[in-house]
C-alpha positions in Angstrom: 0.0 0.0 0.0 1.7 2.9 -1.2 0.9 6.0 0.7 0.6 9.5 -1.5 0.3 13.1 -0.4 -0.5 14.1 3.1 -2.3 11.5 5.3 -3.0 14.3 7.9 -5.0 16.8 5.7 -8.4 15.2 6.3 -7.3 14.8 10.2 -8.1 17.9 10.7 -8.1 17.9 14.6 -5.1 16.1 14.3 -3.4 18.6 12.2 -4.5 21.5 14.4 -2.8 19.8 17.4 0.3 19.1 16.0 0.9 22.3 14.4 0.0 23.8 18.2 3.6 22.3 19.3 6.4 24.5 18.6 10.1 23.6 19.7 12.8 26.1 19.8 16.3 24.5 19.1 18.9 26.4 20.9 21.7 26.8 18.6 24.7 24.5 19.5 28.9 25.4 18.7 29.9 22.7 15.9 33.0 22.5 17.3 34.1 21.8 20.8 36.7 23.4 22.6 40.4 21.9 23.7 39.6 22.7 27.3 36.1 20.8 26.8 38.1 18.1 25.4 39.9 17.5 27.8 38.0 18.2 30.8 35.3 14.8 28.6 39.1 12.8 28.2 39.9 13.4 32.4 35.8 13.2 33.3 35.7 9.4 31.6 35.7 6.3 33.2 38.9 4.5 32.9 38.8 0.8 31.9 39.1 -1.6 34.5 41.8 -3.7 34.3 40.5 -6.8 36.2 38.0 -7.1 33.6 40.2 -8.7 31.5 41.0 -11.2 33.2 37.4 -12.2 34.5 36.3 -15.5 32.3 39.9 -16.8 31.0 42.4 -19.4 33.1 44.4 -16.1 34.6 41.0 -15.2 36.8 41.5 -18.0 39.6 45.3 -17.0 39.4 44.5 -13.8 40.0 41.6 -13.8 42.5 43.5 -16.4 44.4 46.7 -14.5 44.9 44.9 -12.0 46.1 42.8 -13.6 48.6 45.7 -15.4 49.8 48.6 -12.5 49.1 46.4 -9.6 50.9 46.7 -11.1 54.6 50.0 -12.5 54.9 50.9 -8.3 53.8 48.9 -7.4 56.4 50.3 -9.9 59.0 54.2 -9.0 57.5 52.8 -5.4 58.2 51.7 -5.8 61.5 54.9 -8.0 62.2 57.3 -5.3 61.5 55.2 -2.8 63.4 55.4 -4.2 66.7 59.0 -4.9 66.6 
């Protein structure tokens, strides 16, 4: 079905309400500054490098060494603290 001309122009309620609606578009710079560049570069999230690793053989290598790695540097710590 092949649609010609204007299906709105025997709407006509239809037609009066949308052409009611006006929109004002604020005008927007093309072109973005350096400092807006780089203030979007330092305001973005940085990757997260564990995310790598979650799925592949290196994950229990890694999550292991640091369950088991993270308190025997806190009990080193506290050892050489109380000496």
């Amino acid at each position: 079905m092949k649609l010609s001309g204007n299906p709105f122009k025997s709407e006509y309620k239809l037609k009066q309400h949308l052409d009611s609606d006006h929109v004002e578009v604020p005008d927007f710079p093309k072109t973005v500054s350096r400092f807006d560049r780089l203030i979007g570069f330092l305001g973005s999230p940085a990757k997260d490098p564990v995310e790598a690793t979650i799925g592949n053989d290196l994950s229990v290598v890694f999550h292991v060494s640091l369950l088991v790695g993270v308190p025997i540097l806190s009990l080193i710590t506290i050892l050489f603290m109380t000496l």
